[in-house]
C-alpha positions in Angstrom: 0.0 0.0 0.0 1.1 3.0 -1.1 -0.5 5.9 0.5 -2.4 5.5 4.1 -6.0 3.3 4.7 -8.8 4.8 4.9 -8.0 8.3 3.8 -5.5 9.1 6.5 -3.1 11.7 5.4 0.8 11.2 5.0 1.8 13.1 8.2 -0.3 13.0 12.1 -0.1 14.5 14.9 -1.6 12.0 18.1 -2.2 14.4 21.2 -3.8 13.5 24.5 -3.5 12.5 28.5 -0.3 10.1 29.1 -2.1 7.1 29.5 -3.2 3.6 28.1 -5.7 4.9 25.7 -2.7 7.0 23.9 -0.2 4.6 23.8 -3.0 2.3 22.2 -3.4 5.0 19.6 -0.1 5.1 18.9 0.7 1.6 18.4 -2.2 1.3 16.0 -0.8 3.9 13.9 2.7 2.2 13.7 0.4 -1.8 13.1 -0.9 0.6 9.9 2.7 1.3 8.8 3.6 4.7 10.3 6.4 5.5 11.8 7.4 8.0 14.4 8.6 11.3 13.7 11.1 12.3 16.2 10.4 12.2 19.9 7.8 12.8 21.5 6.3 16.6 23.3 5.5 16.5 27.0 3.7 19.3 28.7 1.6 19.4 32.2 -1.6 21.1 32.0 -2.0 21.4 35.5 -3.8 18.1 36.4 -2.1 15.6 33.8 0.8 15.1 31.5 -0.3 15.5 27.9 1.6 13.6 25.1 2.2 14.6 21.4 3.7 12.1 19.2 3.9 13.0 15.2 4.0 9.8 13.0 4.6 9.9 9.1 3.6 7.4 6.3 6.2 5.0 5.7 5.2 1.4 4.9 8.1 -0.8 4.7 8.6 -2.6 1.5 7.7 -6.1 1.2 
C-alpha cells in the first residue's frame, strides 16, 4: 500500500492524556505502517501530563 488506509493523510499528529488509551493509539498507527517522527512533546496542564507524538507514512517494503 502506497499511500495510508482509509483516507489518513501522510503526516499525524496524536495528542492526549499520558495514559493507556494513547499509547494504544499510537501503536495502531505504527500496526498501519507509520512511523514515528522524532520524539515525543511533553507538557503538564495542571492536572495531567499531555503527550504529542507525530507519525509519518512509511510502509516498509515487502
Amino acid at each position: 500500500m502506497t499511500t495510508p488506509p482509509d483516507g489518513l493523510p501522510v503526516y499525524r499528529v496524536l495528542t492526549g492524556p499520558d495514559d493507556a488509551a494513547f499509547c494504544h493509539r499510537v501503536s495502531e498507527a505504527l500496526a498501519m505502517g507509520y512511523r514515528l517522527h522524532e520524539g515525543p512533546a511533553v507538557t503538564f496542564d495542571g492536572e495531567r501530563v499531555i503527550v504529542a507524538q507525530a507519525v509519518v507514512w512509511a510502509p516498509t517494503a515487502g
